[in-house]
DOVONU-69174 format. One record per residue (C-alpha): residue in one letter; x, y, z. Coordinates in nm, 2 decimals. Layout:
REM residues N
residuo A	u X	v Y	w Z
...
END
This chain:
REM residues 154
residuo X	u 1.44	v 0.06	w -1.71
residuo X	u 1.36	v 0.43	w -1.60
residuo X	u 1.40	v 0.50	w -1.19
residuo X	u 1.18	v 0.69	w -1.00
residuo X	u 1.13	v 0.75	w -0.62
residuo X	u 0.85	v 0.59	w -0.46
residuo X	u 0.71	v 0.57	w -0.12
residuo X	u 1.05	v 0.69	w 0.01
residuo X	u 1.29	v 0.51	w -0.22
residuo X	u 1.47	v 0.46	w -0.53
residuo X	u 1.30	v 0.19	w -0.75
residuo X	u 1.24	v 0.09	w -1.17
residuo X	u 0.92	v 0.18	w -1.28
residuo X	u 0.77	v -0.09	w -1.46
residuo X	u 0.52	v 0.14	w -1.59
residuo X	u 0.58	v 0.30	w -1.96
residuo X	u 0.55	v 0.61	w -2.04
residuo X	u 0.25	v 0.77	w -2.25
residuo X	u 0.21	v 0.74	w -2.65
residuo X	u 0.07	v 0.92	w -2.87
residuo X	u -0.26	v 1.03	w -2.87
residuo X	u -0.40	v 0.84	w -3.17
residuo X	u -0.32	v 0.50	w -3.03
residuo X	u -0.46	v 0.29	w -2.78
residuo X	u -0.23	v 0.24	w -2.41
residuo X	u -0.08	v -0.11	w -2.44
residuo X	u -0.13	v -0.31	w -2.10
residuo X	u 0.12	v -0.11	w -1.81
residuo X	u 0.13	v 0.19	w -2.04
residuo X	u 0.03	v 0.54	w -1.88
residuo X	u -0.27	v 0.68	w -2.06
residuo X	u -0.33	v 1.03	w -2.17
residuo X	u -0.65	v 1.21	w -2.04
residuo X	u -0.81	v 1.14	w -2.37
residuo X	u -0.71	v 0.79	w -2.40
residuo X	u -0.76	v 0.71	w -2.05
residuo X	u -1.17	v 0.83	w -2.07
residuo X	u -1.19	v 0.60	w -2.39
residuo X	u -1.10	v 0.29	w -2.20
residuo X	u -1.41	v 0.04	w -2.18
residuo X	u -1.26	v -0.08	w -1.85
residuo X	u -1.03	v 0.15	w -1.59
residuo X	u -0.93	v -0.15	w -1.33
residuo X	u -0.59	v -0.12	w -1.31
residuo X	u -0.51	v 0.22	w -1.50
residuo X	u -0.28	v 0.48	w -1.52
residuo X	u -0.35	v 0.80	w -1.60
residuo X	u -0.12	v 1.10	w -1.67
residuo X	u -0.28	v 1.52	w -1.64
residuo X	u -0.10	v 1.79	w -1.80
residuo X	u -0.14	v 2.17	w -1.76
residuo X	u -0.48	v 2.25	w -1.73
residuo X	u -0.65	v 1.92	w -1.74
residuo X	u -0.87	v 1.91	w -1.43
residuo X	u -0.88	v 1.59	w -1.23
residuo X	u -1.26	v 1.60	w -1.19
residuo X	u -1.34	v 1.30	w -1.47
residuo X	u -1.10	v 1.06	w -1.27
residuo X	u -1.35	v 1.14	w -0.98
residuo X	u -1.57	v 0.88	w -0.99
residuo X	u -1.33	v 0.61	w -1.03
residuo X	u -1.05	v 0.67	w -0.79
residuo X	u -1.07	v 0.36	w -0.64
residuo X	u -1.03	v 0.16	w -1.00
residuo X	u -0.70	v 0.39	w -1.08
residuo X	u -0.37	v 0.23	w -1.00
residuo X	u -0.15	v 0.56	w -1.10
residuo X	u -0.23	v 0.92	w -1.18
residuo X	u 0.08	v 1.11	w -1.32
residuo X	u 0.08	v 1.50	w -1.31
residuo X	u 0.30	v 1.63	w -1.54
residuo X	u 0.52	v 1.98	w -1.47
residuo X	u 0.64	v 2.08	w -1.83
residuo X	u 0.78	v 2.40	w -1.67
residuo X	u 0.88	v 2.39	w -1.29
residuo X	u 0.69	v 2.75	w -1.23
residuo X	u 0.35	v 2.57	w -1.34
residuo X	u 0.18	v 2.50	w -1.04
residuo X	u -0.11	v 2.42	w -1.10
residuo X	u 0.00	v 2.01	w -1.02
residuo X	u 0.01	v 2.07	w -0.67
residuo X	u -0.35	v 2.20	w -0.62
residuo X	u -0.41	v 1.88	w -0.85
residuo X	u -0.24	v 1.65	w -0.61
residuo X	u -0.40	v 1.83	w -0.33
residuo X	u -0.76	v 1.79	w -0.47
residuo X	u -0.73	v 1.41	w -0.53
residuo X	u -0.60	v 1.33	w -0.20
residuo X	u -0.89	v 1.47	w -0.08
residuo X	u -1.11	v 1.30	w -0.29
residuo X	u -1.00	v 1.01	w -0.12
residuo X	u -0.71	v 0.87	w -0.42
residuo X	u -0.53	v 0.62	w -0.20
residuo X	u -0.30	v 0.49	w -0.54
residuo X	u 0.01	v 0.58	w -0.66
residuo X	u 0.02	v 1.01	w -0.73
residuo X	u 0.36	v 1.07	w -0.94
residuo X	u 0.52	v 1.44	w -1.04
residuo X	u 0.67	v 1.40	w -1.33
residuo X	u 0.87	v 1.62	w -1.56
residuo X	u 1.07	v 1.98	w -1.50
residuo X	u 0.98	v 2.01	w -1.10
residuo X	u 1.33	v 2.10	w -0.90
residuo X	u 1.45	v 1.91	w -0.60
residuo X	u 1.40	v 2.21	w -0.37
residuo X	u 0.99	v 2.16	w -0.46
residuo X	u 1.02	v 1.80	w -0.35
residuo X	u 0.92	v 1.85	w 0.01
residuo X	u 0.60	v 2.07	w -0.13
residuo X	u 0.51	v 1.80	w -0.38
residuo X	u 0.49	v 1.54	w -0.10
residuo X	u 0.31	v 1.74	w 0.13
residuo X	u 0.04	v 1.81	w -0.14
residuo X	u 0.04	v 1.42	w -0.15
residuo X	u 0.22	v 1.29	w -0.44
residuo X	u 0.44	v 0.96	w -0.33
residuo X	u 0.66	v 0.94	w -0.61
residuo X	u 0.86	v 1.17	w -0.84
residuo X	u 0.98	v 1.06	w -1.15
residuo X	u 1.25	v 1.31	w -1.24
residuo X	u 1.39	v 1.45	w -1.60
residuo X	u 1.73	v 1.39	w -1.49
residuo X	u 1.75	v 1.02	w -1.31
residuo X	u 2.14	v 1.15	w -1.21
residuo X	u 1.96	v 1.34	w -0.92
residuo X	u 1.76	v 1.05	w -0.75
residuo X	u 1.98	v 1.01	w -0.45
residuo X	u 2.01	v 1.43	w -0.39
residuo X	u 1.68	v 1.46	w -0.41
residuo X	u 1.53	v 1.12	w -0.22
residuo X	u 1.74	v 1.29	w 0.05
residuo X	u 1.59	v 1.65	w 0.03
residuo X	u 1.27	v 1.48	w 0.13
residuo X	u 1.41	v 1.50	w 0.49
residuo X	u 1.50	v 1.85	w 0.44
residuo X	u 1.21	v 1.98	w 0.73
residuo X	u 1.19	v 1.84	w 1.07
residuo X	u 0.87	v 2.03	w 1.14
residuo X	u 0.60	v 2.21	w 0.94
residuo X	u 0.37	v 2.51	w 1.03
residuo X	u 0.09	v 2.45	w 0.78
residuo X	u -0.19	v 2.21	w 0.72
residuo X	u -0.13	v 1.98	w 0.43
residuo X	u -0.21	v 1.61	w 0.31
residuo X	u 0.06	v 1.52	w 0.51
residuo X	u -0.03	v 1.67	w 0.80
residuo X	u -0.37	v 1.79	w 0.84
residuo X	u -0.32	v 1.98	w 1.13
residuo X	u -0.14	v 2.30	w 1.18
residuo X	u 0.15	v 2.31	w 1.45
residuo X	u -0.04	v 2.54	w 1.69
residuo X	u -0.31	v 2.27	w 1.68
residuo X	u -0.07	v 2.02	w 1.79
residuo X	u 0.09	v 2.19	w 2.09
END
C-alpha cells in the first residue's frame, strides 16, 4: 500500500490512484476532473486537478468532497499552489494532497498554501521531508496557515 504524509505524519493511503479516463472511479478510487463532474452522486469523492484545470466546478460542492489531489507533473509548475490557496478560501475543510514531481524544499510552501498531505514520487523520502515541514520557526507573510502577517502580530 502507497504512503503519504498526512496531517503531520507518515500513513497508507487507502485511496487509489486515478484510471483512465474512459472508465468510471471504482468506490475509493480518485477521480479525474472529467470523471469526477460525471458522477450522479459526489458524497464521499475524490477528485484529482492537473495543470490548468481550475478548481471553480468543485465550488459548489466542497463540503460533499472527501479529497482533492493537485497534481505537480513538473516541480516548476506552480500553478497548484494558487489552487490550494483558492480552495482553502473557499472554505474546503477535506483532505488537499500535492502529488507528483514537487521537491522537499517546497513542502513548507505547499502547507502554508494549505494542502495537508503530500504524496510524493519517491516514498524513500517520507521521513526527510515529514521533517522539513519544521524547517521555519516563524513566517513574515500571510498565508492559510497564518492569516496574519508577523508585523500584525507584534
Amino acid at each position: 500500500m502507497p504512503r503519504l504524509i498526512r496531517d503531520g505524519a507518515i500513513v497508507d493511503d487507502a485511496w487509489l490512484a486515478p484510471g483512465p479516463e474512459n472508465t468510471v472511479p471504482k468506490a475509493g478510487q480518485i477521480a479525474s476532473l472529467d470523471q469526477w463532474l460525471q458522477l450522479a452522486d459526489k458524497k464521499g469523492s475524490a477528485v484529482q486537478l492537473e495543470p490548468g484545470q481550475q478548481p471553480d466546478p468543485l465550488f459548489e460542492y466542497l463540503d460533499q468532497i472527501q479529497l482533492v489531489a493537485i497534481n505537480f507533473p513538473v516541480f516548476t509548475d506552480g500553478r497548484g499552489f494558487s489552487y490550494a490557496r483558492e480552495l482553502r478560501d473557499r472554505g474546503y475543510r477535506g483532505e488537499l494532497r500535492a502529488t507528483g514531481n514537487f521537491i522537499r524544499d517546497q513542502l513548507t510552501y505547499l502547507h502554508r498554501c494549505g494542502f495537508n498531505a503530500f504524496q510524493l514520487a519517491d516514498e524513500r523520502g517520507l521521513e526527510a521531508a515529514l521533517d522539513s515541514l519544521g524547517d521555519f520557526s516563524e513566517v513574515y507573510q500571510a498565508a492559510v496557515d497564518q492569516p496574519l502577517p508577523l508585523f500584525r502580530r507584534r
